[in-house]
C-alpha positions in Angstrom: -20.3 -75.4 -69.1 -20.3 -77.5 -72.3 -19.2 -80.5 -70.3 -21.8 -80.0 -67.9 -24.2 -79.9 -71.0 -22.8 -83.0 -72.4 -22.9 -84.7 -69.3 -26.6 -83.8 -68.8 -27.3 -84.7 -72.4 -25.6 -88.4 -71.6 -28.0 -88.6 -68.2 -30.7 -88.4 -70.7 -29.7 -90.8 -73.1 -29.1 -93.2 -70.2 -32.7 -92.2 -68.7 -34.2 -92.6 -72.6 -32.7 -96.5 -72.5 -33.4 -97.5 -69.2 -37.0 -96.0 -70.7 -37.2 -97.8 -73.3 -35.6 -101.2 -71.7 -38.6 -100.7 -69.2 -41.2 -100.1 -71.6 -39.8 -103.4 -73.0 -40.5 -104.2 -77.2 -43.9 -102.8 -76.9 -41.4 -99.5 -77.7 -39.9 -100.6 -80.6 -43.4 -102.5 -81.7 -45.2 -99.2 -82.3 -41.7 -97.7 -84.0 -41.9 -100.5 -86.0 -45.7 -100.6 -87.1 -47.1 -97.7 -85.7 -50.0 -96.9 -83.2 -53.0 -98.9 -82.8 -56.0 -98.6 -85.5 -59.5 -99.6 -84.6 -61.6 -102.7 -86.5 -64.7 -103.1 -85.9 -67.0 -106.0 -87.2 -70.4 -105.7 -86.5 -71.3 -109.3 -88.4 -69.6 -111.2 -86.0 -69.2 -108.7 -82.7 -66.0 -108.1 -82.2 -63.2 -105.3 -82.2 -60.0 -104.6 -81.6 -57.3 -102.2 -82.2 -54.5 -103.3 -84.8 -51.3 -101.6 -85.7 -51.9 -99.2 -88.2 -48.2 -101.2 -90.1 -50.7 -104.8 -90.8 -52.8 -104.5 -93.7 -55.6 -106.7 -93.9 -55.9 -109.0 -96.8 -59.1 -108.4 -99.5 -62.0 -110.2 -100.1 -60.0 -111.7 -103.4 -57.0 -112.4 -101.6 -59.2 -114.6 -98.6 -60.6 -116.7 -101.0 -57.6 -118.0 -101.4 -56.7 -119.0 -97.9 -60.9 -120.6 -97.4 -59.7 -122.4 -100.5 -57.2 -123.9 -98.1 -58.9 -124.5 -95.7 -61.7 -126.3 -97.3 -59.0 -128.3 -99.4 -57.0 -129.2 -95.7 -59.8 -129.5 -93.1 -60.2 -132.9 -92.1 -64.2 -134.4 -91.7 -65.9 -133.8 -88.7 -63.3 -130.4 -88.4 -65.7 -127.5 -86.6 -67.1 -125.3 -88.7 -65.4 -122.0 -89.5 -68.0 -118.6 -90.0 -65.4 -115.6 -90.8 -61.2 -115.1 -90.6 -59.7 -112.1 -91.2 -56.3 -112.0 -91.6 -53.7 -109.0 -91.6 -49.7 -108.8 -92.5 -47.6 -106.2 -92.6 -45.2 -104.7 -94.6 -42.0 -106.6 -93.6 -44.2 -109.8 -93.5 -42.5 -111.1 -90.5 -46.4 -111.7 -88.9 -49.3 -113.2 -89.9 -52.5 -112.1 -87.8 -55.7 -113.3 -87.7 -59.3 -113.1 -85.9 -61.3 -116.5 -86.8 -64.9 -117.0 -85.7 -65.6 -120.7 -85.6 -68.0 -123.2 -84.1 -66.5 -124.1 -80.4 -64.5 -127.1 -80.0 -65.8 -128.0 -76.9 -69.1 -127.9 -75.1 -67.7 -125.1 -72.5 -64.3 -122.7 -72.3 -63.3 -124.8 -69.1 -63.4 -128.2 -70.9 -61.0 -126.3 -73.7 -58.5 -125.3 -70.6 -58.6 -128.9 -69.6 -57.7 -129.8 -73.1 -55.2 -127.3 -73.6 -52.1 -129.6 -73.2 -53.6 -132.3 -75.8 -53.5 -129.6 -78.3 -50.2 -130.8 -80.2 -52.2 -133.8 -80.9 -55.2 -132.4 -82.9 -52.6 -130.8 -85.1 -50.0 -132.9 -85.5 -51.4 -134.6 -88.4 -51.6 -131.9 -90.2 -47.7 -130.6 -90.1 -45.0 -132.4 -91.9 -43.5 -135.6 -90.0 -39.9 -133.4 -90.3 -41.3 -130.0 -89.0 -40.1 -131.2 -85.5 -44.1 -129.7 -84.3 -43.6 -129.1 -80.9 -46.0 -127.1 -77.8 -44.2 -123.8 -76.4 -46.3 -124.4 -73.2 -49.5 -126.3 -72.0 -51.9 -123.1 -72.0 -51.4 -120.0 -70.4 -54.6 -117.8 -69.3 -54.4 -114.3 -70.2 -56.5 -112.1 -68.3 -58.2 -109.4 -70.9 -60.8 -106.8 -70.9 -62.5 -109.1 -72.7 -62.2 -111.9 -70.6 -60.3 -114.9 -69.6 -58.3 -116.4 -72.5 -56.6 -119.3 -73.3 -53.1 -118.9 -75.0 -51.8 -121.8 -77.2 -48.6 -121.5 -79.1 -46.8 -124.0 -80.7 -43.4 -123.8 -82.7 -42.1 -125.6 -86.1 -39.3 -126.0 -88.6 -39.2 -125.2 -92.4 -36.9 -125.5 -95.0 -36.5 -122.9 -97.4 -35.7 -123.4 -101.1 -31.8 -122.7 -100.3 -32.1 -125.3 -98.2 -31.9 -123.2 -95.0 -34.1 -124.2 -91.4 -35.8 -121.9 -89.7 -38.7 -121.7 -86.8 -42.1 -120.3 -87.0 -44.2 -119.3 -83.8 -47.7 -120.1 -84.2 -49.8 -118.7 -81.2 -53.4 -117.8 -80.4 -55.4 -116.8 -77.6 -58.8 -118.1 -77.8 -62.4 -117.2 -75.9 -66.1 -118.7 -76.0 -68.7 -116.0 -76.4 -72.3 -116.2 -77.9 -72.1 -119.7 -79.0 -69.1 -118.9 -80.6 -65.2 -119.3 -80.4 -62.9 -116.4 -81.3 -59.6 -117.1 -81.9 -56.8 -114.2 -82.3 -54.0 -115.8 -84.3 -50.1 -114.7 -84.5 -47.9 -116.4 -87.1 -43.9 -115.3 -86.2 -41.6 -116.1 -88.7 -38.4 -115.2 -87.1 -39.2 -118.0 -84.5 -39.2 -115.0 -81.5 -41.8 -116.0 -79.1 -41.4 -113.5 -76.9 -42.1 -110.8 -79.3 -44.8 -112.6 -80.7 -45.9 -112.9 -77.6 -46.4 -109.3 -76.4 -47.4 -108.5 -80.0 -50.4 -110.3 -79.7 -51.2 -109.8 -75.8 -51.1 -105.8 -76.9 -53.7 -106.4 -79.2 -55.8 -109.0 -77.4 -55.9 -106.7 -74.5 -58.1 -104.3 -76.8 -60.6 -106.5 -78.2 -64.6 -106.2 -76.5 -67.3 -108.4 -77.7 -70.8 -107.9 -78.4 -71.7 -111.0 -77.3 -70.9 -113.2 -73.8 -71.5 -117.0 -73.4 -74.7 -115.4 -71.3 -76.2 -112.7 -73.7 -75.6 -109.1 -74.9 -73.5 -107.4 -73.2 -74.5 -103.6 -72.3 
């Protein structure tokens, strides 16, 4: 009887990984930083649903990074109107939500541009980051929307003198006369995980707003 017991108690366990396996790291995302919150913001039209884990920076604390921005935005750079930005406790991420002026004159033109990206950046990376595209664009269906994912990765050197690879990714939409861009900095260089990360997100976000009016 017992070994019949432990043998249906190791069934389980097998069921629980193959679970989990199938599931695939959105399990260990949300055992990691918990369920998904809701943010609204009604300035700009958007929300989304953010694990509860990221805490979004302050008012004080975002001066800092328009300080930044101002300081490394090159002229004729488009015009930024909000960013948000949340981390969480084990500050492997960096998230963000910026609302910006668009790039281009339509969402298809910024498809067609999407494997030129590396070249409106490059400048402003280090010549020894090694700045390189994951991919030419990928678009991500959403409830929101089609949107296009950039990511590009790069290489930093720590003050022990150690290299490692950040994962900067974003997946970007026109609506309202506006562009919104959903940001994902990965410090552990993972793509993949950074990847799904931010696609769990994304896939929550609505907008007021569409490139043709209010929506309902």
């Amino acid at each position: 009887m017992k070994k019949r017991a432990f043998c249906l108690l190791l069934a389980l366990s097998m069921c629980l990984c193959l679970s989990a396996q199938a599931v695939g790291s959105s399990f260990y995302r949300h055992l990691q930083y918990g369920n998904l919150v809701s943010y609204e913001n009604l300035v700009y039209g958007y929300s989304l649903n953010i694990f509860e884990g990221f805490e979004m920076l302050d008012d004080e604390s975002l001066d800092h990074y328009w300080q930044h921005i101002q300081e490394s935005q090159s002229e004729g750079a488009d015009e930024i109107y909000d960013i948000r930005i949340w981390i969480p406790g084990d500050n492997r991420y960096e998230f963000s939500v910026e609302v910006k002026a668009p790039t281009y004159d339509s969402f298809e033109t910024e498809l067609a541009k999407a494997p030129d990206y590396l070249d409106l950046v490059r400048d402003g990376y280090p010549e020894d980051s090694n700045v390189r595209m994951v991919h030419d664009g990928i678009v991500r269906d959403t409830p929101a929307g089609r949107m296009l994912e950039t990511a590009i990765a790069y290489d930093m050197t720590d003050s022990r003198g150690q290299t490692f690879t950040i994962i900067f990714l974003y997946y970007d939409i026109y609506a309202g006369g506006m562009e919104y861009c959903f940001s994902l900095s990965a410090y552990d260089g993972d793509y993949d995980a950074a990847q799904g990360l931010l696609d769990e997100i994304c896939q929550t976000v609505t907008l007021k707003q569409t490139d043709t009016g209010y929506l309902a």
